[in-house]
ZATI-514419 format. One record per residue: residue number from 1; x, y, z of N, C-alpha, C in turn. Coordinates in Angstrom, 2 decimals. Each point is the difference from the previous one (the first is absolute). Example, Ala and Ser with C-alpha at 12.3 -4.5 7.8 and 13.67 -1.06 7.14 Angstrom:
BEGIN
   k     n.X     n.Y     n.Z    ca.X    ca.Y    ca.Z     c.X     c.Y     c.Z
   1   13.19   -5.69    7.80   -0.89    1.19    0.00    0.90    1.20    0.00
   2   -0.35    1.05   -0.72    0.82    1.19    0.06   -0.77    1.09    0.73
end
This chain:
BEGIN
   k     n.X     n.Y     n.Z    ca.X    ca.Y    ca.Z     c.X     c.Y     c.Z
   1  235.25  113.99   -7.44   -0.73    0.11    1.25    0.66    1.11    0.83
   2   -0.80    0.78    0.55    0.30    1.27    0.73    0.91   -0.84    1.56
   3    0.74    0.95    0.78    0.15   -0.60    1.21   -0.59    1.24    0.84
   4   -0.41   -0.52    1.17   -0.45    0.53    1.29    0.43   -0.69    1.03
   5    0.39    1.38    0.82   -0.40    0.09    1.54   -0.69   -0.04    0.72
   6   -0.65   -0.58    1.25   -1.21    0.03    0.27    0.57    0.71    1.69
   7   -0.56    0.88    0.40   -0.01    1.08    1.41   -1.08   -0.23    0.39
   8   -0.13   -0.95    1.00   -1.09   -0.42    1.01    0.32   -0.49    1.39
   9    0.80    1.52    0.52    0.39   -0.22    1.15   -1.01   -0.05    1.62
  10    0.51   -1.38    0.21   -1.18   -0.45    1.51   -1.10   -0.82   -0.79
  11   -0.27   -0.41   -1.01   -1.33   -0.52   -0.38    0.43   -1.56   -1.25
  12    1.40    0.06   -0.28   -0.16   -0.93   -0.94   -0.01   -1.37    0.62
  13   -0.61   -0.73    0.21    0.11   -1.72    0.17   -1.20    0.21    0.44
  14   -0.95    1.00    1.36   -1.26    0.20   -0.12   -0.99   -0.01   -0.57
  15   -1.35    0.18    0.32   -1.25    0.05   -0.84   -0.37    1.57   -0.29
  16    0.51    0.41    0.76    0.05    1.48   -0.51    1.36    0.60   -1.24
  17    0.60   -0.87   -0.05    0.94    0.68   -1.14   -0.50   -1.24   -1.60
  18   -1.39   -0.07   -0.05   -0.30   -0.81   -1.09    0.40   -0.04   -1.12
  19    0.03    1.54   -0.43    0.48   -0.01   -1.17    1.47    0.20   -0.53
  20    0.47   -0.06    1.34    1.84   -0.44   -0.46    0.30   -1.39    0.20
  21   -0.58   -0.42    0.27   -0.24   -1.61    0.51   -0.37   -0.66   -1.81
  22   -1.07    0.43   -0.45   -0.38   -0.83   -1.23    0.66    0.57   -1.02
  23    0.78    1.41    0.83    1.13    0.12   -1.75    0.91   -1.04    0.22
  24    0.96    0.17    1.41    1.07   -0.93   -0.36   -0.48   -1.30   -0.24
  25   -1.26   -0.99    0.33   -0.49   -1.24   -0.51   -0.24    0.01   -1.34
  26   -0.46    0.85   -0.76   -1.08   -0.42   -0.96    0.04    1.04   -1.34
  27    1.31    1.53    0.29   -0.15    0.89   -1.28    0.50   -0.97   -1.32
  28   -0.22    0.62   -1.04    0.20   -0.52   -1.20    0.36    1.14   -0.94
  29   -0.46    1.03    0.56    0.51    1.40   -0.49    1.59    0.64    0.43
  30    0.11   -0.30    0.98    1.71    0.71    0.79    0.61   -1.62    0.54
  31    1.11    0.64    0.06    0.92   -0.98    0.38    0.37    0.21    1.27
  32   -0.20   -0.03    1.09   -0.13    0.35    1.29    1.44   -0.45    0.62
  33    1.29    1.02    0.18    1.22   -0.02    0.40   -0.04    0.28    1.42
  34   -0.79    0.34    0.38    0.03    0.17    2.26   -0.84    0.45    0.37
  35   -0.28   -0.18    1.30   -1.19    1.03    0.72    0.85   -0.03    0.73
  36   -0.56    1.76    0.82    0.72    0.70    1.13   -0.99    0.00    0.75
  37    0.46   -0.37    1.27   -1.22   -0.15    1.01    1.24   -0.27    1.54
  38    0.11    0.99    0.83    1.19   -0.10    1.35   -0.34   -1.06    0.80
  39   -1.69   -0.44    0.29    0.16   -1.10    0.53    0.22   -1.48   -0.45
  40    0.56   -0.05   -1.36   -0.04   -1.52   -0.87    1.80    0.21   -0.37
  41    0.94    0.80    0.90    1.72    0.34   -0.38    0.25   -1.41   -0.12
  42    0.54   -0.36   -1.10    0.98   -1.05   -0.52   -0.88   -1.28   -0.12
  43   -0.99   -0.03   -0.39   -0.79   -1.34    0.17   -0.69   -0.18   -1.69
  44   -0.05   -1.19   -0.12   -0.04   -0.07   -1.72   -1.88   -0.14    0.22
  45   -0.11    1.15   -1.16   -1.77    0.07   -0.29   -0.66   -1.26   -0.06
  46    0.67   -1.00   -0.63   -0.58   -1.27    0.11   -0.90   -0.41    1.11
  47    1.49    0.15    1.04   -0.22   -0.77    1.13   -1.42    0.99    0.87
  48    0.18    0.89   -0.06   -1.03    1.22    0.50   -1.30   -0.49   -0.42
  49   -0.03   -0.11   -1.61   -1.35   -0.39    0.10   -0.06   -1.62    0.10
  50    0.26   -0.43   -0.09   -0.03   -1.44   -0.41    0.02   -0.93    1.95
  51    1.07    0.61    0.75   -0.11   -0.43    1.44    1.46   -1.04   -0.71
end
């Protein structure tokens, strides 16, 4: 399995950053190691999308 980064800065946990949203939920293709995004500093993707 490939790994990726996902750069969806200002938009990831939003409805506008959708499609970094259903990679880190749902790829099956990449192995998704971080998203960079300045307003989500130090907070686990989980919790971002999940609440």
């Amino acid at each position: 399995m490939e790994r990726a980064v996902i750069l969806c800065d200002g938009y990831f946990g939003q409805s506008t950053g959708k499609t970094a949203n259903g990679l880190v939920r749902y790829s099956k293709r990449y192995l998704i190691v971080g998203v960079i995004d300045h307003t989500k500093t130090g907070r686990d993707a989980g919790d971002v999308l999940d609440g």
